[in-house]
C-alpha positions as CSV (number, residue, x, y, z in Angstrom):
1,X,33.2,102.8,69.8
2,X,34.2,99.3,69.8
3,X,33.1,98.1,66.6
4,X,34.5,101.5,64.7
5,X,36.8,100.8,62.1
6,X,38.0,104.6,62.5
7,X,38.6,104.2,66.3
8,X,40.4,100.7,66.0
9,X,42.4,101.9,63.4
10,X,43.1,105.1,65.3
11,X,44.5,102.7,68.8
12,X,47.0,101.2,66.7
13,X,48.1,104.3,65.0
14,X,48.8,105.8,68.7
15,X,50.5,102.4,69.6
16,X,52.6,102.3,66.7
17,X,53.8,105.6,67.7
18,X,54.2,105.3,70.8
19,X,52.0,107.8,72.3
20,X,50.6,107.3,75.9
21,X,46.8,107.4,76.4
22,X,44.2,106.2,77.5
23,X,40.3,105.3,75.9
24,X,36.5,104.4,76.4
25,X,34.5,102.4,75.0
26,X,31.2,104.3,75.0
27,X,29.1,101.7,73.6
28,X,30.5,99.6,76.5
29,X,29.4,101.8,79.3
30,X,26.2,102.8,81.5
31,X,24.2,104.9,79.4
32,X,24.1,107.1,82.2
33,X,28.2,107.3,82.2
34,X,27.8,107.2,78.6
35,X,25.4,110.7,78.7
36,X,28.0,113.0,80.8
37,X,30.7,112.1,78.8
38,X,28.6,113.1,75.7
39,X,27.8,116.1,77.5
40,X,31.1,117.1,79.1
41,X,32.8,116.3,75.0
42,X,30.5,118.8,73.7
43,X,30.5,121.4,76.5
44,X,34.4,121.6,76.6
45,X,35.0,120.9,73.0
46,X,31.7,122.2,70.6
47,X,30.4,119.8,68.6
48,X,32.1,116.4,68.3
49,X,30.2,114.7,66.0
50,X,32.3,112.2,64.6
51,X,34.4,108.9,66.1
52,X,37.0,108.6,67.5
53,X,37.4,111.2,69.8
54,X,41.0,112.5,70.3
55,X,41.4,114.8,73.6
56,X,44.8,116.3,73.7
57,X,46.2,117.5,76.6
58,X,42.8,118.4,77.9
59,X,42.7,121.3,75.7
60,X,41.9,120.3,72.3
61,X,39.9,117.5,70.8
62,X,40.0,116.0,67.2
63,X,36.9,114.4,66.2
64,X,37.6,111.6,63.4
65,X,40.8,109.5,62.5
66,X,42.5,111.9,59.9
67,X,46.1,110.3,60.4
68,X,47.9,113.4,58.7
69,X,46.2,115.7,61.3
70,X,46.9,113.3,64.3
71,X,50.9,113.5,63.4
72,X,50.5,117.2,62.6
73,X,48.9,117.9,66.4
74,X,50.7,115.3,67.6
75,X,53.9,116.2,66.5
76,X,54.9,112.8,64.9
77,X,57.3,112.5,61.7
């Protein structure tokens, strides 16, 4: 979301490290985009209550900024 602390403070933690990726805005979106994404997040990954969103390698997602478990998955030092 674009006025989420979490999620801004999550871009610049992926920056800093260097990691490619990409993100959405869902607030910024057609509610109607904003829906299936909703949808798809929750049918591929359970329940993903919490923002940001962190989908790795289309295969897992992270649900909330927890830096120690984003350099753990990530494999960061």
């Amino acid at each position: 979301l674009s006025t989420c602390a979490f999620c801004k403070r999550a871009i610049t933690f992926l920056q800093e490290h260097d990691v490619a990726f990409r993100y959405v805005y869902l607030d910024k979106i057609n509610p109607m985009v904003k829906q299936t994404v909703k949808s798809e997040l929750k049918e591929r990954f359970v329940d993903l209550p919490v923002f940001p969103v962190l989908v790795v390698d289309e295969e897992e997602a992270l649900s909330g900024f927890a830096e120690d478990t984003w350099k753990e998955r990530l494999g960061l030092d």
